[in-house]
N, C-alpha and C positions, 0 to 999 in steps of 0.2 A: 518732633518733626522739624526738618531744617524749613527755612523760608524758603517759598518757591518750590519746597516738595523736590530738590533738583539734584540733592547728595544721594548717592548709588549707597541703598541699604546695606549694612554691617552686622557682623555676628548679634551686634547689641543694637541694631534699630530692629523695627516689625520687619520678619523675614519676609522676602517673597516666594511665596510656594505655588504661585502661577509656571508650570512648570510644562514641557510635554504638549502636547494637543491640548491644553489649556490655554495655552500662552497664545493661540491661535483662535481663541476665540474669545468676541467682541459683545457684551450683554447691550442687547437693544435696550433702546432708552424705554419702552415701555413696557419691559417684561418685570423693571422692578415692580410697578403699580399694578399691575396683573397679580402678581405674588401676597401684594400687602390685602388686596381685593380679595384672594380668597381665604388668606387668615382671619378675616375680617367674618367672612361670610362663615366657615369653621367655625372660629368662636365665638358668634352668636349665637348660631343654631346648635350648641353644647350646651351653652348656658341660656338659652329660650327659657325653658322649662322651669328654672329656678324664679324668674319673676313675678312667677305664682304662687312665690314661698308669704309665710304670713313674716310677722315679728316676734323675734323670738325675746323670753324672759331674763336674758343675758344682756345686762346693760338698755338694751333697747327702749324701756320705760327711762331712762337716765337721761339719754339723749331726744329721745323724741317723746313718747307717750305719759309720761307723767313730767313732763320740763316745760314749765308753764311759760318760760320766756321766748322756745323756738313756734308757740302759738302767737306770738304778739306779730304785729304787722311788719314786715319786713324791712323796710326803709328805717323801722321805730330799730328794729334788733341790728343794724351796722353801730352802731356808738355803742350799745349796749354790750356785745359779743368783743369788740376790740377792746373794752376797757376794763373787762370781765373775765374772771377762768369761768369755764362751762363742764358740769360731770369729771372733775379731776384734773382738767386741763385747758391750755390756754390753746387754742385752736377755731379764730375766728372763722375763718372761710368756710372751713369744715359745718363749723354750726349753723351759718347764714344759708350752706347749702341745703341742709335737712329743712331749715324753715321754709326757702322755697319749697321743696317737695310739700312738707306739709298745708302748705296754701291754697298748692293745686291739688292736693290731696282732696280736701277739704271742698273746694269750689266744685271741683266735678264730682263730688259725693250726690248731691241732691237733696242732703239732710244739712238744718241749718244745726246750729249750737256745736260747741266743740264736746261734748257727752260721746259722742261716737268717735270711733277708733278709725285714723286715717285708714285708706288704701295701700296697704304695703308695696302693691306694684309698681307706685310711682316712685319711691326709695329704691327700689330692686332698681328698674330699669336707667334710674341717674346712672347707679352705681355700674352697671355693665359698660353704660354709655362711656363712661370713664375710663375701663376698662379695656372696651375696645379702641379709645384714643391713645393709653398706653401703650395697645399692642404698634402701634401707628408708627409711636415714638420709640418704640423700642429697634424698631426694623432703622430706622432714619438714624438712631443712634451708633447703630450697630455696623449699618453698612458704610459710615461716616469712616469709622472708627478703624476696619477692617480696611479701608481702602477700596470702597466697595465692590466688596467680595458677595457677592449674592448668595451663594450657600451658605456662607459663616452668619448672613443676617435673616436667612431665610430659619435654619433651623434655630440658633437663638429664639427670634419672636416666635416660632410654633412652641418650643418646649415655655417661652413664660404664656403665651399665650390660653394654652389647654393644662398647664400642669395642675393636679388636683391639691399639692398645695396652697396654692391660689387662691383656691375655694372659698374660703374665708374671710379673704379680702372684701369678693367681690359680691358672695352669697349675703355677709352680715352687715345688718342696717348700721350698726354702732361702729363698725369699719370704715364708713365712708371717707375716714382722715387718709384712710391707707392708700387707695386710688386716685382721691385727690393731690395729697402732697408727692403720690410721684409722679403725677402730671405736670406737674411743674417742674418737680427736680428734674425730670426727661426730658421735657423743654429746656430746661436751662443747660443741660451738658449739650442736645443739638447746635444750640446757640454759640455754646463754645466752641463747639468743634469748629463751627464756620469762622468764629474769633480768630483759632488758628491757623486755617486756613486764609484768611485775610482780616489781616489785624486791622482794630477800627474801636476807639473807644465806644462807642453807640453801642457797636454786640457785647463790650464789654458788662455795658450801662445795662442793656436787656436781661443779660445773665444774672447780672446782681438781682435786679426788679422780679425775673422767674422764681430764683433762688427765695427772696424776702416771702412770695404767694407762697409757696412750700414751706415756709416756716409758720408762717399763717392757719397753714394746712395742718401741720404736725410736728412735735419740735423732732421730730428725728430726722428732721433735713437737715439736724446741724454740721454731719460730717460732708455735708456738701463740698466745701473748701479745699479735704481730704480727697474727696473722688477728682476733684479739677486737679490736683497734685498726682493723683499717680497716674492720670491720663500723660501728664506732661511727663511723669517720668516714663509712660509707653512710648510715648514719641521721641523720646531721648531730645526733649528741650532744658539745655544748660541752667540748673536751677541760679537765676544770676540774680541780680538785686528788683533789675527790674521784675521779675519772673514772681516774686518773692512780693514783692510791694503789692503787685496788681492783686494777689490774695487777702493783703491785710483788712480791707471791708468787709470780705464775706467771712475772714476770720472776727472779725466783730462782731459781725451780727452774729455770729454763732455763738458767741462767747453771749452776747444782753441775751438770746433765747434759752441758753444753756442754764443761765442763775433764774431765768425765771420760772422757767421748767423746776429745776430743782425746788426753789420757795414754793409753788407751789402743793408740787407731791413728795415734797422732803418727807409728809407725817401718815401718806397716802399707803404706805409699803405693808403688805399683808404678810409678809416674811422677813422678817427684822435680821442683823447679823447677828444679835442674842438669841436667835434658833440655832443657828449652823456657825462653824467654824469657820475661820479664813478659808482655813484647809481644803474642809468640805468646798468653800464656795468656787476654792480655784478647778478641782475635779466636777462640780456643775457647768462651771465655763467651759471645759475640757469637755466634757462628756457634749454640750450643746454646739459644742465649734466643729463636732465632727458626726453630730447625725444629724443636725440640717443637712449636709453635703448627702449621706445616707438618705435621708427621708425624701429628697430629689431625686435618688436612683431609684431607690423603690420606695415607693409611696404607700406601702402595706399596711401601716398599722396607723395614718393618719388619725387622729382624734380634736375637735373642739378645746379638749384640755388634758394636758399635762401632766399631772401631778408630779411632788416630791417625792422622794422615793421616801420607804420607810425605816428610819434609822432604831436600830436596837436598843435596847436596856443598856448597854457596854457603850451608845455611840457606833456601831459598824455601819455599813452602807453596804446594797448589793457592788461582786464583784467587778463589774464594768464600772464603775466608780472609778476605783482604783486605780483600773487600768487606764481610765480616761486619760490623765495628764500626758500620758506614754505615747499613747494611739498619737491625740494633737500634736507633739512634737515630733513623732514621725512626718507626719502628715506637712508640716513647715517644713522638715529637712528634707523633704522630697520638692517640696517647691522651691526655697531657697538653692537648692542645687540644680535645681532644671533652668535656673535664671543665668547659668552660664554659655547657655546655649540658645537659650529663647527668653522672651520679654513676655510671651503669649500666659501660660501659664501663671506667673507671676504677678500676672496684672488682674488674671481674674480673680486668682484668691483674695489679691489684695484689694480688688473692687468690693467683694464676699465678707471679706472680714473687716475692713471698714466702715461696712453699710450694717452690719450685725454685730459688733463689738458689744456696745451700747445694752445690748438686750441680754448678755451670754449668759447673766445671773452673777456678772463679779460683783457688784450690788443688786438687792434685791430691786424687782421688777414685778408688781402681784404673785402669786401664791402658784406660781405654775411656773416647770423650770425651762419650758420653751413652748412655742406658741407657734402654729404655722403661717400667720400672717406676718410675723419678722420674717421670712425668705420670699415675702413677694418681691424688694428692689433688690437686695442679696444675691439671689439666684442667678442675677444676667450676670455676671460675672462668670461664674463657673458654666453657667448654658454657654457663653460668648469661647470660653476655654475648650470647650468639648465639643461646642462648632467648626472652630478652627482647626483641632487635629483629624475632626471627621473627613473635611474637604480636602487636608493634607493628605489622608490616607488613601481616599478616593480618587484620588491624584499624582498618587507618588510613581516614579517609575522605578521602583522594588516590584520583583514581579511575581511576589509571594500575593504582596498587597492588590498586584492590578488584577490578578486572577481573583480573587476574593469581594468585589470591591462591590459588585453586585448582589454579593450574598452581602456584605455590612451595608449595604442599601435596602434589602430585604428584611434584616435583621429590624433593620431602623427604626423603616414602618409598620412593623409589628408593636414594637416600642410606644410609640406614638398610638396605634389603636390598643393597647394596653392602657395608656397613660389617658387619652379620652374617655376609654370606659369607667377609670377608677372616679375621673374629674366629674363626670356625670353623675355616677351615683353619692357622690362626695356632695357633690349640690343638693340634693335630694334631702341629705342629714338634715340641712337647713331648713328643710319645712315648714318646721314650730318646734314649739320647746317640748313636746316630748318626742318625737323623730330627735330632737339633739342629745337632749342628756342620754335617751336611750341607747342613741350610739355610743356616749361616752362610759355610761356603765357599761356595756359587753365589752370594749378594750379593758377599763381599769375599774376593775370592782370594786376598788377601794377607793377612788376619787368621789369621796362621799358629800364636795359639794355639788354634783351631779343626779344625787339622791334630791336635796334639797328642794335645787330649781323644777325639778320636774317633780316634784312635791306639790310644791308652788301651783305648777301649769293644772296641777291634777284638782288642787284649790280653787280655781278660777273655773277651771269648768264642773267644778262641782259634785265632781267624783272624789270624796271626804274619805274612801275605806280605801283606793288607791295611794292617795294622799300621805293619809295616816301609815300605810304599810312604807314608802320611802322614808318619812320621819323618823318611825321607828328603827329603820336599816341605818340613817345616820347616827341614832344614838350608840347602838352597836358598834359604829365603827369608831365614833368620836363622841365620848362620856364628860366630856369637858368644854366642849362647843356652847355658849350661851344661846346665840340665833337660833340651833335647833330646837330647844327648848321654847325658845317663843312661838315657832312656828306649828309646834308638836300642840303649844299651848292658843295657838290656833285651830288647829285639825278638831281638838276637843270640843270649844267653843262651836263648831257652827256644825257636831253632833252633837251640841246640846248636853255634853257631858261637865258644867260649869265647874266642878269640884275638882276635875282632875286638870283643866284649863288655868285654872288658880294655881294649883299644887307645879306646872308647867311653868307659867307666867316666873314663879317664885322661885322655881330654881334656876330660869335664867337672870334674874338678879341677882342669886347670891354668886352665880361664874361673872358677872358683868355688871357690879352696879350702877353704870357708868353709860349706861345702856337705856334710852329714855321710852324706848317703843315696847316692851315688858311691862311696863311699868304704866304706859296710857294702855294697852290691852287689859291688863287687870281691874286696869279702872273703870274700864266701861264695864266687864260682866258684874263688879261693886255695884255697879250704878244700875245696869239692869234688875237685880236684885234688891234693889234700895236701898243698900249698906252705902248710903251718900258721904258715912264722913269717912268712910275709908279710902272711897273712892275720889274725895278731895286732896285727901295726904298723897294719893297716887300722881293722879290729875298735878295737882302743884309742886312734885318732886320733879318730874316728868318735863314741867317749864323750866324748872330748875336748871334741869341738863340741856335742855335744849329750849332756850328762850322763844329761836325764829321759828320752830316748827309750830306752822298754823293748825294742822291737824290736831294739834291738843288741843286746843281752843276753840276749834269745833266741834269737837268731841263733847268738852267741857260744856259749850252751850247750851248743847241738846240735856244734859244733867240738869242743868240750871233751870230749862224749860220745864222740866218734869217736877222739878221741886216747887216751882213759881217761882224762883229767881230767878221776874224778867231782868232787871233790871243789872243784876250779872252779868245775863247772858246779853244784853247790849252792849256790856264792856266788850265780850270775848268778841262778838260776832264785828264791835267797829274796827278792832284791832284786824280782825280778818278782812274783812273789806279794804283796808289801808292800802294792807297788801295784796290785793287780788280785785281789783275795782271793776271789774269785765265779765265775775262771776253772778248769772241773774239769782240764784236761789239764795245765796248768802244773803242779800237784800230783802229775800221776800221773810225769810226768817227773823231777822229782825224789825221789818215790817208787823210778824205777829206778833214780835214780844213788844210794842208799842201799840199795837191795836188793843193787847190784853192790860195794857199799863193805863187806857181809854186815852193818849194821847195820836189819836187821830190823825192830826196836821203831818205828823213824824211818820204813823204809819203809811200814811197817804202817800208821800214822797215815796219812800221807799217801794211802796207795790208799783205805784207808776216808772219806780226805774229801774225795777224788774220787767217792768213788760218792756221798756227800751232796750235793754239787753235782750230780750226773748219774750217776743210777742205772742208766745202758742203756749202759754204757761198760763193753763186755766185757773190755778187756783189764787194767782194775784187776782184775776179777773173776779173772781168769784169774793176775795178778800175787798178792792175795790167797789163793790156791790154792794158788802155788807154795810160799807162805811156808808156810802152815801144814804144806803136806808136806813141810817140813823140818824144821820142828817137832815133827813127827808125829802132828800133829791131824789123822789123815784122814778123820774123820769131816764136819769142817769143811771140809776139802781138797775133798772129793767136793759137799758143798754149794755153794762159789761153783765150781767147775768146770763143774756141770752149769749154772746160771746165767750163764757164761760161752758154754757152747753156747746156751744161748738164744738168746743174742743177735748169734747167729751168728760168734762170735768159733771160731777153728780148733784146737780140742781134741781130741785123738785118741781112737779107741773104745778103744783099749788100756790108757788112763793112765784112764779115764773105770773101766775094769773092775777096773785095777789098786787105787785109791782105793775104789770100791766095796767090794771083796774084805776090803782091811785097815779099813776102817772099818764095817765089821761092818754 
């Protein structure tokens, strides 16, 4: 854009296609905020209904329910989280965010101790809330951009607003990076835009500051710097030194986020390039660069996940493989050549493929070879593209098109109540984890870690023959999978079937020896069975692989108890308290293995700070009790005993009468 907006546009600046009885009319200043108002009011009451969705078994325990640091106090988690990667990534804001949730989660539960399972709905509802802030900024972005054009930003924000793509973003708790960082990033380009329009290092200053919160957010706001470059190249600003300089910071910081992103999940990648060829990876790019663009038109066959396709004995791939590299270069030489006549088109793909490069699979990216939460910031580009030639069309004085213009207005809105109905029941998927995987089995019957998780969920609520029958279907599909095998050797375990839970256990060790959670599984059903020294070799193999994981050492404790090694299990149990000092039961359990060692003073402390951590924990009380009537404090004896009954811990009326009696 020239300064001052005052140069009469050219084949190569943004056309004007205010043309006709358009050109004659004048958007009141308040019909934008009417517009934004009811997208607003639209896409909540679409995605109401999803806030009642639970937490599903897809990462969600990663980031929130078993992630013992987004419990700590939130002031404690700013230092913590920024000096920290968190679940595979370095994404402070994003984590600080879930711990607020979590707090209020937790405060308006009405249950004290953190045992119980946040309120999912306050996760949902941040995340829409964000959501609906996006759509906010997407409309201010757009109509910025457009020169505001009120149609071109009106439909843009409707299609990102409702598309069932989306879904994902804004349905999944472990998604929260996604709506967050483009909160920012859509702040930050508004910001610019007004840059451009009047230059001021301040907006400059703000962009950058937006830009750094999104990186915060997610490192995929690194192509940030990119999206500010081909804005300038829509506005046909002279890429000059100055132009060029003013990038070099947010080209920095993309570059420090970029290396540390990679140190990070350099060793994180579930699909290595010692699976698949160059070759292949370039026809996965290919194939993903051009059905995101599809999966935006019709949203058909949406799914949670992905998978690879399956490659033959020979190496072959299905035929749209092949074709893929074909297709995407079509797809470029139609845009490439449309940029001789317009900048519109051009700028969307290039907003499109810049914002999704990153993900296309030319390196691996998890075990899925596209994802529909990469097309949540992707998308405005191509919506912004298909806005613009809608209005053009709707407007043109071709009088094929003006006669018609009402039927593609017609068309439209059917489109759109298409596209809400699929977004709606799309939400729905997200229920829990078995609505999810079950969705994702009827698309791809062979995405057998979908068997898995919803294994898992069938594990947890205790349905062991449901459970076991998806185990089963993953062995079937994948003979060489270690995880199923533990999990398989799970399933057996808690029917009680210990021999074949072994026989399970063992042969995911021999696919994984490397594998420490096989290996403390096995140990415990040793140790349920008394077979103690086998289940030591297990137990201490198990630290071996994995020295921090506390759960073997609580595991191991509870062995040590059973054998009479308290004295052990005070090792295992201080090493665990070290690391978790806010857990009240850890305490009381060492507690009894110093009560049973008759070191008293030791046990004492620790029951007392167990009840400070959790004061409704009858059996310290009851433990407390014991002591002092050894002591002979029965007067104190009869005090936490009867508080021990409170709490309906099993205190008999005779020891309750006895204590009374001697404690006067």
């Amino acid at each position: 854009m020239k300064k001052g907006n005052k140069k009469k546009d050219t084949k190569q600046s943004t056309p004007n296609i205010r043309t006709g009885v358009r050109d004659k009319f004048v958007t009141p200043v308040w019909l934008p905020w009417v517009v934004v108002a009811f997208l607003l009011i639209l896409t909540w009451l679409l995605y109401k209904p999803s806030i009642n969705n639970h937490f599903t078994n897809w990462d969600d325990k990663l980031y929130v329910l078993e992630n013992n640091q987004v419990k700590q106090p939130v002031l404690q988690n700013v230092r913590y989280f920024f000096t920290h990667a968190s679940a595979g990534n370095y994404h402070p804001l994003t984590m600080l965010s879930l711990s607020i949730d979590y707090k209020l989660a937790m405060k308006n539960s009405g249950i004290p101790g953190e045992a119980v399972e946040p309120d999912a709905s306050y996760f949902h509802t941040t995340s829409l809330i964000f959501h609906l802030l996006n759509v906010m900024l997407v409309f201010a972005f757009i109509y910025r951009l457009s020169r505001k054009r009120l149609i071109v930003a009106t439909v843009t924000t409707l299609l990102f607003a409702i598309h069932p793509m989306h879904v994902e973003s804004v349905a999944w708790v472990s998604e929260r990076k996604d709506v967050l960082y483009t909160f920012f990033f859509l702040a930050g380009l508004v910001v610019y835009m007004q840059y451009l329009e009047k230059k001021g290092w301040m907006r400059l200053l703000i962009t950058g500051m937006l830009f750094l919160a999104s990186l915060f957010s997610k490192p995929s706001a690194v192509v940030f710097p990119l999206i500010l470059l081909s804005i300038d190249y829509f506005y046909d600003r002279k890429f000059t030194v100055g132009v060029i300089l003013e990038k070099i910071p947010f080209i920095i910081l993309s570059f420090i986020f970029g290396v540390i992103t990679m140190t990070i999940q350099g060793h994180l990648a579930e699909v290595g390039l010692q699976v698949f060829t160059v070759f292949q990876r370039v026809m996965f790019a290919s194939y993903g660069f051009f059905m995101y663009p599809y999966h935006l038109l019709l949203p058909l066959k949406l799914s949670a996940f992905y998978p690879y396709p399956n490659v033959t004995v020979s190496g072959s791939l299905p035929l749209i493989f092949y074709l893929s590299p074909f297709i995407a270069a079509g797809l470029i030489g139609l845009v490439v050549y449309s940029v001789r006549f317009t900048k519109v088109l051009g700028f969307g793909f290039l907003f499109y493929f810049l914002s999704i490069v990153l993900v296309l699979q030319f390196m691996p990216v998890g075990n899925a070879i596209m994802a529909d939460r990469y097309a949540y910031i992707s998308s405005i580009g191509l919506f912004f593209a298909f806005a613009w030639y809608l209005e053009q069309a709707f407007y043109s004085k071709n009088k094929f098109l003006r006669s018609i213009r009402w039927i593609l207005t017609g068309v439209f809105l059917l489109y759109i109540i298409f596209l809400g109905t699929i977004m709606f029941k799309q939400s729905m998927v997200w229920k829990n984890s078995e609505t999810l995987w079950t969705d994702v089995i009827a698309k791809y019957p062979t995405a057998y870690c979908a068997y898995e998780n919803r294994g898992i969920y069938y594990v947890n609520q205790k349905n062991y023959d449901k459970a076991m029958t998806d185990f089963l279907a993953f062995v079937q599909i994948r003979q060489d999978n270690a995880r199923v095998y533990n999990n398989l050797g799970n399933g057996y375990k808690l029917r009680g079937e210990n021999e074949k839970a072994i026989a399970a256990y063992s042969k995911s060790i021999d696919l994984d020896s490397l594998d420490p959670k096989p290996r403390l599984n096995r140990a415990v059903i040793y140790s349920t069975s008394k077979q103690f020294y086998l289940a030591i070799k297990d137990y201490d193999k198990a630290i071996a692989l994995n020295p921090a994981a506390m759960e073997i050492y609580i595991s191991r404790s509870v062995m040590f108890r059973n054998m009479g090694r308290y004295e052990d299990a005070i090792v295992d149990l201080t090493r665990v308290i070290k690391s978790d000092p806010r857990n009240a039961d850890y305490f009381l359990d060492r507690g009894y293995c110093y009560l049973m060692l008759k070191k008293r003073t030791e046990a004492l402390a620790d029951f007392e700070q167990c009840l400070a951590l959790n004061p409704a924990n009858g059996h310290a009380n009851y433990n407390i009790s014991a002591i002092y009537n050894e002591l002979k404090d029965y007067h104190k004896a009869y005090q936490y005993a009867i508080k021990a009954k409170s709490l309906n811990y099993p205190v008999s009326e005779s020891l309750l009468e006895t204590l009374k009696r001697k404690g006067g």
